[in-house]
N, C-alpha and C positions, 0 to 999 in steps of 0.2 A: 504494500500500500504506500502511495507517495509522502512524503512529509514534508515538514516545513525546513526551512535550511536554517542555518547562521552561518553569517557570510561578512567577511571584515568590511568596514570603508577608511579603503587605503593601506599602508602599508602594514606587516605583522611585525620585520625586526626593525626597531627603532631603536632611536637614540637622542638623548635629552641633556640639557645641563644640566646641575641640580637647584638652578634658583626658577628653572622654568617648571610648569605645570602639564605633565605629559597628561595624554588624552587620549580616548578608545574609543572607535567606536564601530560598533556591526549594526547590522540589518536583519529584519526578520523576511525573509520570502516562501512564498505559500507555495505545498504541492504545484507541479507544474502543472497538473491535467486542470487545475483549476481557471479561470477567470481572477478571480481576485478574493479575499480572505474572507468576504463573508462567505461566499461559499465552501473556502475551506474551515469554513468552523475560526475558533479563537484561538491566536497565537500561543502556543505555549508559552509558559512562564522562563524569563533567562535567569540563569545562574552564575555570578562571576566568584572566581575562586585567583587566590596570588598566593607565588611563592618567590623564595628568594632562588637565587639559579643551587639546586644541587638540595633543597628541603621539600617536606612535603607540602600536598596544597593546602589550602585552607582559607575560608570563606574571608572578604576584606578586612572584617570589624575584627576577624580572630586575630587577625597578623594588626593590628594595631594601626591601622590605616583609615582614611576618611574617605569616601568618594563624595567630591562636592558635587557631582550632576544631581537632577533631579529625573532624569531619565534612563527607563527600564535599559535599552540601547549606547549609552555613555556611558562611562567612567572615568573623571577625570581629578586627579589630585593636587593638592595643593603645592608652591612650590616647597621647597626643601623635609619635601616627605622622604628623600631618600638619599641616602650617602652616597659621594664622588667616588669613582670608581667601582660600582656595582653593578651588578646583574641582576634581572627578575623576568618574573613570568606573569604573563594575567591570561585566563583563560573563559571564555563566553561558552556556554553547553545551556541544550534546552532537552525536550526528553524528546527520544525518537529524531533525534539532529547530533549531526558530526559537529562535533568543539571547534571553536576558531583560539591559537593560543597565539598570543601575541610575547613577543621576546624583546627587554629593551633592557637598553645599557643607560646609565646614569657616566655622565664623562668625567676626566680627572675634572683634580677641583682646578677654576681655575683661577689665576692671581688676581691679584688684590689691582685697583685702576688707581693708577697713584696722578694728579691734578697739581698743578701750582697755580695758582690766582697771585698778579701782584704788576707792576709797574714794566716797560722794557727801557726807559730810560729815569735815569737820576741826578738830579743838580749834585755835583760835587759840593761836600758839607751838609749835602740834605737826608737824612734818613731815610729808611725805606720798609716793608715788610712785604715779605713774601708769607704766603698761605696757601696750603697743603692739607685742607681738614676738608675740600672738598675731595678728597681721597675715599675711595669706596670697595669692599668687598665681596664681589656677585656673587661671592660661593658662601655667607654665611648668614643666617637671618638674625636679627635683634641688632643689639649698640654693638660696634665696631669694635674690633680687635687689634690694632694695630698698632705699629711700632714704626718709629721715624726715626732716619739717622741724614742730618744734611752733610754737606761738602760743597766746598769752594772751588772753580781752578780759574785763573784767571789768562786769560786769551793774551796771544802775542800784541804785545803794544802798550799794554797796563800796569798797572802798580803790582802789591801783594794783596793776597787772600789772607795773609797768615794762618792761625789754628784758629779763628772763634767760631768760624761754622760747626766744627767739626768735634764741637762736645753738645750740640743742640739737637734733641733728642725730642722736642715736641711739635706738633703739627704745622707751628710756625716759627718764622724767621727772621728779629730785626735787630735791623742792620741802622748802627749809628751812623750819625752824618760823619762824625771822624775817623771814620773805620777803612773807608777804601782812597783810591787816589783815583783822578782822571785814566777810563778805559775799561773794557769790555770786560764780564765777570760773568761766566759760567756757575751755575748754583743746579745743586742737586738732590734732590729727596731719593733716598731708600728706602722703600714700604716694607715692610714684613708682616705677613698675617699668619693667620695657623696654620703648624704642620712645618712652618718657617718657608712657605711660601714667597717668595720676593718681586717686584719691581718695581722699577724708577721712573721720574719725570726729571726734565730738566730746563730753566729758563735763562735766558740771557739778561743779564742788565747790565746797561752802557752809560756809564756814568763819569760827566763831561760839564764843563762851563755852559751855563746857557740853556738849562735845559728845566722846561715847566715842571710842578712839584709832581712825583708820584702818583696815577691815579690806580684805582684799584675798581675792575668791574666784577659785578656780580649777575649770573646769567644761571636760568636752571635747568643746567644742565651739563652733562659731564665731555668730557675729550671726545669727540667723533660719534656724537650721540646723531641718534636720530631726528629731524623736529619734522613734522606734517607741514606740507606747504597751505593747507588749509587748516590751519590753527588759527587761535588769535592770536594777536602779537605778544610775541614773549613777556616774561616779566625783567626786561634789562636796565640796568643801574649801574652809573657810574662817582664815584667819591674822590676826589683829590685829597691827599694829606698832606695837607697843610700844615709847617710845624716848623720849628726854629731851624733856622740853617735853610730853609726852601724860598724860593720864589712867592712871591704873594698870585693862590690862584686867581684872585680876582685881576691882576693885569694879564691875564692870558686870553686868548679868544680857544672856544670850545665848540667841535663838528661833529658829530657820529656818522660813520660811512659804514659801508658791508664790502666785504675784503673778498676776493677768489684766493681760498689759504692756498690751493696747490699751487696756482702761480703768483701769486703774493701780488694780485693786482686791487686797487682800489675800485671796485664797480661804478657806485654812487653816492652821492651824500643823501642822509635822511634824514638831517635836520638842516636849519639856517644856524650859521655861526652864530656865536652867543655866546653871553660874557660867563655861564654856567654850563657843565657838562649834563644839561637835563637829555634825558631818556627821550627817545624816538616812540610816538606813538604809534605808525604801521609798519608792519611786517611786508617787507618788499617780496612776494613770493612769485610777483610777475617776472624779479630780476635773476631766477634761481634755475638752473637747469637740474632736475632727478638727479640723484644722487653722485652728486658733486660736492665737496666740503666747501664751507664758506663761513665767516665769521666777522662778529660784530666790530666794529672799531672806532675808538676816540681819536678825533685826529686833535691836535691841539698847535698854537702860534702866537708869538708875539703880538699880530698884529693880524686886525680885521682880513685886509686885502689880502694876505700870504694864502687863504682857507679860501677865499672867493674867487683868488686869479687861477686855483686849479682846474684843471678840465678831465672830467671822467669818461674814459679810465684811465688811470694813470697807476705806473707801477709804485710802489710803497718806497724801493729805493729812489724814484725821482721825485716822488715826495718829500722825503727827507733830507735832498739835496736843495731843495728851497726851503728848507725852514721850520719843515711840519714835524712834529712829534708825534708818533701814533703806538697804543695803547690796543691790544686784539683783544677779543674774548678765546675760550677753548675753542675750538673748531667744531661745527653741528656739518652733518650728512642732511639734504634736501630730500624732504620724502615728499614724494607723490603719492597723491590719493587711490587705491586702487582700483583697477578697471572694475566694473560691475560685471557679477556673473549671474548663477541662476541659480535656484532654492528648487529642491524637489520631492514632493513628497506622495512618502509612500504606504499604502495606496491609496488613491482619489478615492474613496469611500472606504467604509464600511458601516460597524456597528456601536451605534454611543455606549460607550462606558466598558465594553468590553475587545472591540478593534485596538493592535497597538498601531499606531504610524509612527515612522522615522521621516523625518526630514533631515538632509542633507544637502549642503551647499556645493557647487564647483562650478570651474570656468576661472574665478576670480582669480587677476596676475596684478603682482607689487615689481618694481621696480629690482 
């Protein structure tokens, strides 16, 4: 006699990081000889059962697991249900239907995203701070775990670094006005998370006569993240720090542009010049080509006309060779919206309260 199936949608052997939320799902389909389920009667009941790779099975709730779907046909867990570097099994069975057993690896863990937020140039005598606390963990859930170790080196053409980086062991780093001399300084964070997991960021500050005080932007969002081209305009801010030994911001004139980070070209300005670094209030997503990196920027100048006589695009170095001082955010990836696809579901009828239907998506393409 024919029976019902269970039948995967999509792949059986997977594979997940452990901050993401893996997902399953099958389909229930009716004897063939049938038309559609009300005539084959009422779907049998699914049963899902998990094991670790190499134990026996046993029901979700036994093995100490949650399934957040609300649907007979899904199973989908939260993230960091399951340890980096694992193996498991989940297995769908109805009565009188062959099993669909789905095989997935959880990946190493993986390191820690280490950020520096802070200035790329400094008035000589002017203090500075770099920050590092926007430093993140994808491989662990709750408050952060980390360990910072900075480092100095300073580039052909400059003064010394000496030792004072290099007993600074918290998420940030400041740096007196009397501490460097005119020229380029290399600065470096060491991340360590658990298991002594590692890596670094690293930012330049060129610290020189002449040069507007320290700004520091803040933007939410991490190195090379993704932003949707159809979002609302970020939440981005900029602070000068202003402090003895610095220029007075208020004699500066203050621009926000959007940068091409791979070729380090200035696109366009988003604001009009102004004697403050006030935030941009739209999001240029007509000026942004799919997934391309690109990044926010303070352009800053002595003087009104230096910021007005520019013409866009221009690259960042012949910026700076008239006068401008510019200030990036991390770098965001341009996400395009994705194509639409289609929802389908199954079957076009049946019977209330006791028919099951699956709906399933496809078609849909991202960038």
């Amino acid at each position: 006699e024919p029976a019902w199936q269970v039948i995967s949608v999509g792949q059986t052997m997977l594979s997940f990081a452990n901050f993401e939320a893996p997902q399953f799902t099958v389909t229930m389909v009716p004897p063939g000889s049938c038309t559609d389920s009300v005539s084959a009667g009422a779907a049998p009941l699914l049963a899902w059962q998990y094991r670790r790779a190499g134990d026996a099975w046993s029901s979700i709730e036994a093995a100490g697991l949650t399934d957040t779907s609300r649907s007979p046909t899904l199973v989908q867990f939260a993230p960091f249900s399951f340890q980096p570097g694992s193996q498991h099994e989940l297995k769908a069975s109805a009565v009188g239907a062959a099993a669909v057993t789905f095989t997935f690896n959880i990946a190493a863990r993986a390191p820690p995203v280490a950020v520096i937020s802070g200035p790329q140039q400094a008035f000589a005598g002017c203090g500075f701070t770099l920050d590092a606390s926007g430093t993140s963990d994808p491989s662990y859930a709750g408050s952060q775990r980390l360990k910072f170790l900075w480092g100095c080196k300073v580039l052909p053409g400059g003064g010394s670094c000496g030792n004072f980086a290099d007993r600074v062991t918290t998420s940030m780093l400041s740096v007196n006005g009397s501490r460097l001399n005119s020229g380029t300084y290399q600065f470096t964070v060491l991340v360590t998370a658990a298991d002594n997991v590692e890596s670094s960021a690293s930012a330049l500050v060129n610290v020189g006569a002449g040069a507007a005080p320290p700004v520091m932007l803040a933007v939410p969002w991490k190195d090379n993240a993704r932003l949707s081209l159809g979002s609302a305009p970020p939440a981005v801010s900029a602070v000068a720090q202003d402090q003895s030994g610095c220029t007075d911001s208020a004699s500066w004139v203050w621009q926000w542009g959007i940068v091409n980070a791979q070729t380090q070209v200035l696109l366009h300005a988003l604001t009009a010049a102004a004697g403050t670094p006030t935030a941009p209030s739209v999001f240029p997503a007509s000026l942004l080509i799919p997934d391309k990196a690109y990044a926010y920027a303070v352009m800053s100048a002595a003087t009104e006309g230096t910021l007005t006589g520019l013409q866009f695009p221009i690259a960042l170095s012949e910026a700076r060779t008239r006068g401008v001082q510019v200030a990036m955010s991390p770098a965001f990836i341009a996400d395009a919206l994705p194509v639409p696809g289609v929802l389908q579901v199954t079957p076009l009828k049946g019977a209330a309260m006791t028919t099951t239907f699956s709906a399933v998506s496809g078609g849909w393409s991202d960038e």
